[in-house]
DOTOR-393453 format. One record per residue (C-alpha): residue in three letters; x, y, z. Coordinates in Angstrom, 3 decimals, padded with zeros to 6 digits, always signed. Example, Ala and Ser with C-alpha at 12.3 -4.5 7.8 and 13.67 -1.06 7.14 Angstrom:
<recs>
  mitor         u         v         w
    Ala  +012.300  -004.500  +007.800
    Ser  +013.670  -001.060  +007.140
</recs>
This chain:
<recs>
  mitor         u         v         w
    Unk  +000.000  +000.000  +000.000
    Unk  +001.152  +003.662  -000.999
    Unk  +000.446  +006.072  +001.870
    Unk  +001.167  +009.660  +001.823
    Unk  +000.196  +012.274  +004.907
    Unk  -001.728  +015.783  +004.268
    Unk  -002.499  +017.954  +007.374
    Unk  -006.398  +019.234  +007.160
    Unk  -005.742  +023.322  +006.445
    Unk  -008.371  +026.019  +008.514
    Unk  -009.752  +026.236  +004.741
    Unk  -010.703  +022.742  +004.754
    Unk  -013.040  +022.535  +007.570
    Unk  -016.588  +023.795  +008.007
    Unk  -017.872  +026.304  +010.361
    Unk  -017.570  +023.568  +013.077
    Unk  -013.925  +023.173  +012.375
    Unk  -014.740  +019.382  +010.989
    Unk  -013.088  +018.912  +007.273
    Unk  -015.347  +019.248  +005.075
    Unk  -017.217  +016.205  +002.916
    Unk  -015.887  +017.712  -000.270
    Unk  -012.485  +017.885  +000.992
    Unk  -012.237  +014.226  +001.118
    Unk  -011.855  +014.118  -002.535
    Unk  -009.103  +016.395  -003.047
    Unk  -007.312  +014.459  -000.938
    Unk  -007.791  +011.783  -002.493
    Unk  -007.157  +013.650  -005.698
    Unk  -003.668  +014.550  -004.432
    Unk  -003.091  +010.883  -003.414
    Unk  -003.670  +009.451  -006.526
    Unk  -001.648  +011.675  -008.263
    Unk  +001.361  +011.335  -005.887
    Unk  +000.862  +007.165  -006.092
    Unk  +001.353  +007.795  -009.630
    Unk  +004.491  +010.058  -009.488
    Unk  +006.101  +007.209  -007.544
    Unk  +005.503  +004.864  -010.322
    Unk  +006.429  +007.533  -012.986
    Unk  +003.388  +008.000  -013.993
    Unk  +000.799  +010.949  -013.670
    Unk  -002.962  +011.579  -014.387
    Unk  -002.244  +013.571  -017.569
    Unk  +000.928  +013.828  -020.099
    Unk  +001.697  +014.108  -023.684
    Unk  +003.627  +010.998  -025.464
    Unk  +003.761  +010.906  -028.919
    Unk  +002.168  +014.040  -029.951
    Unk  -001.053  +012.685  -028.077
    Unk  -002.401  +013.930  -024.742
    Unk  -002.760  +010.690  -022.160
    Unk  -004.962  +010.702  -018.801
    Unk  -007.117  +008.905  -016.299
    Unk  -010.142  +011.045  -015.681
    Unk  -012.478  +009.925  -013.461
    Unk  -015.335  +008.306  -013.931
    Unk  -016.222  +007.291  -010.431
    Unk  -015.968  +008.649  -007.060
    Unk  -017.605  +007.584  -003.157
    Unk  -016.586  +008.373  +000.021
    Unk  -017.450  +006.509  +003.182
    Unk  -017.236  +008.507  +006.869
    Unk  -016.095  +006.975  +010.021
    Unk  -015.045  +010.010  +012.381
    Unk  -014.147  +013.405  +011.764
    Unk  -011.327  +014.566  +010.820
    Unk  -010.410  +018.372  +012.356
    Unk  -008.690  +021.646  +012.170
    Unk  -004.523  +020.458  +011.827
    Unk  -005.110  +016.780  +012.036
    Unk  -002.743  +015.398  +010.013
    Unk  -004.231  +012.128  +008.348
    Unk  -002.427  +009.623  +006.435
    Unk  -003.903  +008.086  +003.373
    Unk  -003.466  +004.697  +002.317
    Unk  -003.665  +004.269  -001.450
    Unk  -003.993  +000.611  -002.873
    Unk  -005.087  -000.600  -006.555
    Unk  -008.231  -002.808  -005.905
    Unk  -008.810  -003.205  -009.787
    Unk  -007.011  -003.066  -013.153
    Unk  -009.215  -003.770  -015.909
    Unk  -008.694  -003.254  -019.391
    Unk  -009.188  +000.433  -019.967
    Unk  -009.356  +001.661  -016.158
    Unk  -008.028  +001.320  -012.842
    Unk  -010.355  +001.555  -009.220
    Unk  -008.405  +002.874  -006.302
    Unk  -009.485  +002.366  -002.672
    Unk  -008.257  +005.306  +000.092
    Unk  -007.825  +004.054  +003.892
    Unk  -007.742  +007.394  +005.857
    Unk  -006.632  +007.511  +009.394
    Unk  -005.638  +009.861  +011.943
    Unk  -002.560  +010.409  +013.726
    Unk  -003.495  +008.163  +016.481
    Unk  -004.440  +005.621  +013.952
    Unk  -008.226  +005.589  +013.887
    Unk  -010.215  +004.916  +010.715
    Unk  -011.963  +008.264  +009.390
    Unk  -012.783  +007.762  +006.333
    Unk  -012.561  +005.182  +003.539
    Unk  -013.065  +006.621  -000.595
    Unk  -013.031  +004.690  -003.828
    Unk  -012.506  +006.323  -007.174
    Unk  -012.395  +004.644  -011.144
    Unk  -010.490  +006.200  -013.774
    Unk  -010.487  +005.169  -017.221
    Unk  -007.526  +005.494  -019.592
    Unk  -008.112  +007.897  -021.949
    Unk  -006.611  +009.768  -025.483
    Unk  -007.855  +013.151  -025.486
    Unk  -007.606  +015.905  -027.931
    Unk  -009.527  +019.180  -028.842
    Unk  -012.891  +017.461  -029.641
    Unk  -012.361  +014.203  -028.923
    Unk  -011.924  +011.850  -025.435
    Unk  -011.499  +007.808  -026.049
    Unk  -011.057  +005.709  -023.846
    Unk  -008.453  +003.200  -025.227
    Unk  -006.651  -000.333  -023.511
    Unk  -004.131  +000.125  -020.917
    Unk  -000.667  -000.048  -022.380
    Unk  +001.813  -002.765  -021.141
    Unk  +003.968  -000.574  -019.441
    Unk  +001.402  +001.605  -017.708
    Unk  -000.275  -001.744  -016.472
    Unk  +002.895  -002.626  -015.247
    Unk  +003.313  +000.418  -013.241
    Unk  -000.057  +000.314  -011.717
    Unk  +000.376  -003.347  -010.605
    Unk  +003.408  -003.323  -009.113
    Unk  +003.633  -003.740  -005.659
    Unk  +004.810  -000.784  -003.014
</recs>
């Protein structure tokens, strides 16, 4: 499992100074796109003259506790699924005491994009290999 830390930011919490729902997804958002920087990947790039990505085509969050003003949580990124044209991620957030607070999914589907066109297309062999390797 990938995990990566972000501290929850005044800006991210609601009047009550619990994060808010919405915030959830950035986070994972910035997760996903640091799990793929380790692999030497990203969410978007140009090879080939082309413009590559996963956009999303999915996204749920589940809510166990709050999670407040400067908590800093740590987010657990894993690869439940790679199927032929997308990948579904699962996010484990905890505290820094190590309770569960929340636990978000998201699908992406590999895509080719250009000015009036987006297609999804098969997962190349290398990219595959990247998402499937292990920590």
């Amino acid at each position: 499992m990938f995990t990566t830390t972000r501290r929850v930011e005044f800006g991210d919490t609601d009047m009550a100074g619990i994060m808010h729902f919405s915030n959830f997804f950035r986070f994972m958002e910035v997760a996903e796109t640091e799990f793929l920087r380790a692999r030497g990947l990203s969410v978007s790039w140009r090879r080939d003259g082309m413009k590559w990505g996963f956009p999303r085509v999915s996204a749920a969050c589940d809510y166990k506790a709050p999670a407040r003003f400067e908590d800093v949580l740590t987010i657990g990124v894993t690869v439940e699924k790679v199927g032929t044209k997308s990948v579904s991620y699962r996010y484990d957030f905890t505290n820094q005491h190590g309770a569960p607070v929340a636990v978000g999914r998201i699908t992406a589907v590999f895509c080719l994009s250009g000015p009036d066109q987006l297609e999804s297309v098969e997962i190349p062999p290398d990219v595959r290999a990247a998402l499937e390797r292990v920590a």
